[in-house]
N, C-alpha and C positions, 0 to 999 in steps of 0.2 A: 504494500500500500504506500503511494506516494504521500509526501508532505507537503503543505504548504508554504510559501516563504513565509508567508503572516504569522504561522505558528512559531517559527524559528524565531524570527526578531523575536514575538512574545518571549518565550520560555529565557531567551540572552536580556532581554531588560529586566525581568522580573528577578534574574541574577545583580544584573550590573546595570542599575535604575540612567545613570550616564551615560551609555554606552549609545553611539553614533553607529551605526548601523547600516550598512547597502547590501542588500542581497540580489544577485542574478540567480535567474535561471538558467542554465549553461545551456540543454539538446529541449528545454521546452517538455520535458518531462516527470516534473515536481520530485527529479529523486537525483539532480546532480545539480550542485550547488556553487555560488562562490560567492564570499560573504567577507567585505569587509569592515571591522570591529575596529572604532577606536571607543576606549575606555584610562578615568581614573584609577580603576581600579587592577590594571595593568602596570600600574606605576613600580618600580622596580624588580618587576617579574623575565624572565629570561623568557625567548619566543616558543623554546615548549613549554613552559609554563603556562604562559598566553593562550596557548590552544587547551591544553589542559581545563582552564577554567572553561573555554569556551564549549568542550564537550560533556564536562559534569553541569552544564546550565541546560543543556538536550537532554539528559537523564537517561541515558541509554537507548535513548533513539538514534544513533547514530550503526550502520551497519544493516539495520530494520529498517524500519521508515524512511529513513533517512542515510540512501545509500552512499552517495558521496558528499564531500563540503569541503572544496578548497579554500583555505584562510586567509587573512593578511591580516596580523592583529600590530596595534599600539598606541603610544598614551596623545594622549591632546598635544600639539605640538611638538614632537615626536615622532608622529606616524610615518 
């Protein structure tokens, strides 16, 4: 079952209430993604770190739902 982007933003704000947000749809098929994140709350995190937070805010949707999400995370000014 595909994902929406809408759910996505949702679930990454409702983590990181700051976070700036662009998500594509890559083939137009709600299951491959690229989604780029700037967040406060990125602030002195390493960029796997960054994705880290950013797949514990999907809760396990990622792999299921949600088969691919290319990243590009970092902070305000920064990015």
């Amino acid at each position: 079952m595909a994902m929406e982007a809408t759910e996505i933003e949702r679930m990454i704000k409702e983590a990181m209430p700051d976070a700036e947000i662009t998500i594509e749809d890559l083939r137009g098929d709600g299951d491959h993604y690229s989604a780029s994140i700037v967040s406060g709350a990125f602030e002195g995190k390493s960029r796997v770190q960054q994705h880290q937070m950013v797949y514990d805010a999907l809760q396990g949707k990622m792999g299921g739902e949600l088969h691919a999400l290319a990243l590009k995370t970092g902070t305000p000014g920064g990015a």
